[in-house]
N, C-alpha and C positions, 0 to 999 in steps of 0.2 A: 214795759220790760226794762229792769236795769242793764246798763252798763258793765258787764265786770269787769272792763279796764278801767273805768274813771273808780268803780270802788277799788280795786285794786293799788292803784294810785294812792288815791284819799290814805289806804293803810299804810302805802310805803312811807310818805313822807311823815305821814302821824308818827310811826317808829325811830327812822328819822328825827323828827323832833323830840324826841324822849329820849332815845336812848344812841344815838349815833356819836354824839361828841357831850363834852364835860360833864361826866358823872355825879350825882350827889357824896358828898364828901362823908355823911352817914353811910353810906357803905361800900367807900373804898377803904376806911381806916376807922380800924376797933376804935382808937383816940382821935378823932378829927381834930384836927385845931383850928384857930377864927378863922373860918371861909376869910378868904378876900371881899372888898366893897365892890370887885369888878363882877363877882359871880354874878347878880342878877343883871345887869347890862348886856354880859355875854350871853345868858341865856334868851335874854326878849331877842337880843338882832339873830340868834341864831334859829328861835321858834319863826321867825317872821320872817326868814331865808326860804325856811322848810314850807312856808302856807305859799309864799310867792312860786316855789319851785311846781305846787301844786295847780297852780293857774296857768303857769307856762306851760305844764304837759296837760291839762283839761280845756284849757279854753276860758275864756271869760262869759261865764252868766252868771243866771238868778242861784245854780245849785251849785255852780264851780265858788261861786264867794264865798255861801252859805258853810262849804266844805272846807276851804281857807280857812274863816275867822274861826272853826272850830277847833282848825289845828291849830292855828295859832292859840287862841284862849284857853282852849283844853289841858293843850300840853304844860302852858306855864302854870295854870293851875293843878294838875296832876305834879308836876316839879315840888311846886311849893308847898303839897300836903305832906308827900313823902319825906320830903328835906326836914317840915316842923313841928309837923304832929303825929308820925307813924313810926311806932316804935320797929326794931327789926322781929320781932316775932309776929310780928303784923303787916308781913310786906308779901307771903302768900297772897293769901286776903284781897291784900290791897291792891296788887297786881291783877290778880284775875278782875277783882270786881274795875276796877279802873279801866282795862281795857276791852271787856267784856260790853261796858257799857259805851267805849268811845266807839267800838266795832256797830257796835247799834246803830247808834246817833248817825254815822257816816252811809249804813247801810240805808236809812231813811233819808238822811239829805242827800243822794247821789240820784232821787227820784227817778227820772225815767230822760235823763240828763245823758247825753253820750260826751266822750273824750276828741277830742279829735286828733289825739296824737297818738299815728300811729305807722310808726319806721316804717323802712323796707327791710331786707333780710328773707323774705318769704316768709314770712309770720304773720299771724292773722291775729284776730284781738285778741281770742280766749290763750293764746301759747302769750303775747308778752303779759298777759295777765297771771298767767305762771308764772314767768320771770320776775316780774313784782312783788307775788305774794309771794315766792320764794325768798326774793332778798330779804323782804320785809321779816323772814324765820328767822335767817340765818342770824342777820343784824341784831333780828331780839337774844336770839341765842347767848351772841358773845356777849352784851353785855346788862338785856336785863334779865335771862338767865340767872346772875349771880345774886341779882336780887329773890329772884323764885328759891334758890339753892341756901342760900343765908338764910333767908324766913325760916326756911323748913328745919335747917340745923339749928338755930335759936329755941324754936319750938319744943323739939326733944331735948334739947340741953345738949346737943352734940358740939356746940359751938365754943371754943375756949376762950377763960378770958384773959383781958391783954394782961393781966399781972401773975398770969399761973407761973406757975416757977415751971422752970424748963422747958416750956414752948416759947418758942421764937415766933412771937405773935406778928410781927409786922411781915418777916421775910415767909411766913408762913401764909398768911392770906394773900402775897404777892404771887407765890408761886403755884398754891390754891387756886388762886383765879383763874391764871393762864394756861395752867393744864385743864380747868372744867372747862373755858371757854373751845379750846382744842378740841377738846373729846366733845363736847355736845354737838361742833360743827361736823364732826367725824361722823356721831351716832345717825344726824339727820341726812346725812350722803345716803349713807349706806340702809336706814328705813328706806328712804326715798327711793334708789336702785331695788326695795326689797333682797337683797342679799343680807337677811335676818342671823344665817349660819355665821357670818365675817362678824358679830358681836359679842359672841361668847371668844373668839380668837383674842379678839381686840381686849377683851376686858382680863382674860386669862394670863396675855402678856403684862398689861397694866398692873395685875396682884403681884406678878412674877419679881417686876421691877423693884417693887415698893416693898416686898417681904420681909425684908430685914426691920424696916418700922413699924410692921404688924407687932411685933412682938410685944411693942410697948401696946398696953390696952386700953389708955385713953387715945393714943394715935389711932390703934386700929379703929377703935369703934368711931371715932372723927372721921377717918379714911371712907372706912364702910357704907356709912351714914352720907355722906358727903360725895360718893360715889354712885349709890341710889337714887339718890336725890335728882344728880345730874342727870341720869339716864333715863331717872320715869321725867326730866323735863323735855328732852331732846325727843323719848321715843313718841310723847304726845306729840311733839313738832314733827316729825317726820313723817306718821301716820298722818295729819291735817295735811300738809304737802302732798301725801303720795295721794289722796283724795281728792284737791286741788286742780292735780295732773290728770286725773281717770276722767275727771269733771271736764277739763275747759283746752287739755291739749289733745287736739282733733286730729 
């Protein structure tokens, strides 16, 4: 019998190591300029923070390492395909199939391994295992979300590009980002609660605000597009969570 708190772990920190701190520069900026020489430095001690943090809450064995060295290895290799060889119309794709597959690998090496860490608070494994695989949503939400959400708009051509005349391409994917990263964290609350009726509010205010830029129809259709996007990414998150919880808090 598996663990589901040592996998549940294995997933936070994996997440953690991908997506918690210094983004790939391919898609925070239409025009990236020369990364820094420190970029890959910071990313090894910071993947190799996230496989340690993984040891200190599992314990030390044969499947606690095994689980370590995959995050550590995985994740700088999953960094360094996306950063060099994945175009953005390709990061759907590459997202699912990349995590899909670390999800695997993790769920097999966590064998029949238990965690030994586990607080007080009156919580039992299967609820802080909810709180993990929880974080581990949200955390993907804000920021590899944008990657799921970018793919998708590249894809249909929703995505402008940085020399269109009259979009404000930089301060536009800036504020782009951090209203989807908002709303997806919002969308996943509120699946999760199941209060499905608070999404049509939520989204109704949202057009309400932004109406006056509907008008223009490359904005609207970017807005639209980039809107759905968002929301069929969160409401898969939130449905996975709210099954999570039916699952393993007791």
């Amino acid at each position: 019998m598996r663990d589901p708190l040592f996998f549940s772990e294995c997933v936070l920190c994996w997440t953690m190591a991908n997506y918690a701190w210094c983004t790939d520069p391919a898609c925070d900026d239409p025009k990236p300029e020369q990364p820094s020489r420190e970029w890959p430095w910071s990313i090894v001690l910071w993947c190799a923070g996230c496989a340690v943090l993984l040891l200190v809450l599992s314990g030390i064995g044969t499947n606690q390492l095994s689980a370590a060295a995959f995050v550590l290895a995985g994740s700088l290799v999953v960094r360094w395909l996306r950063r060099k060889f994945t175009p953005v119309h390709r990061f759907l794709e590459f997202e699912l199939v990349t995590n899909g597959i670390a999800a695997t690998a993790m769920n097999l090496l966590c064998g029949t391994a238990w965690s030994w860490w586990v607080p007080g608070m009156s919580l039992d494994r299967g609820q802080w295992s909810v709180l993990c695989i929880g974080a581990a949503l949200l955390l993907y939400m804000i920021r590899g979300g944008n990657y799921l959400v970018r793919g998708i708009l590249r894809r249909a051509g929703g995505l402008p590009d940085a020399d269109e005349p009259g979009f404000e391409t930089r301060e536009g994917y800036a504020h782009g980002r951090t209203i989807g990263q908002v709303e997806r964290v919002i969308v996943v609350l509120v699946v999760m609660g199941g209060n499905l009726q608070a999404l049509a509010f939520f989204f109704a205010a949202k057009g309400l605000i932004r109406s006056k830029e509907l008008e223009d129809r490359t904005r609207a259709d970017y807005f639209l597009l980039g809107s759905l996007a968002s929301f069929l990414v969160a409401l898969g998150a939130g449905l996975i969570l709210q099954r999570v919880i039916a699952g393993l808090w007791k």
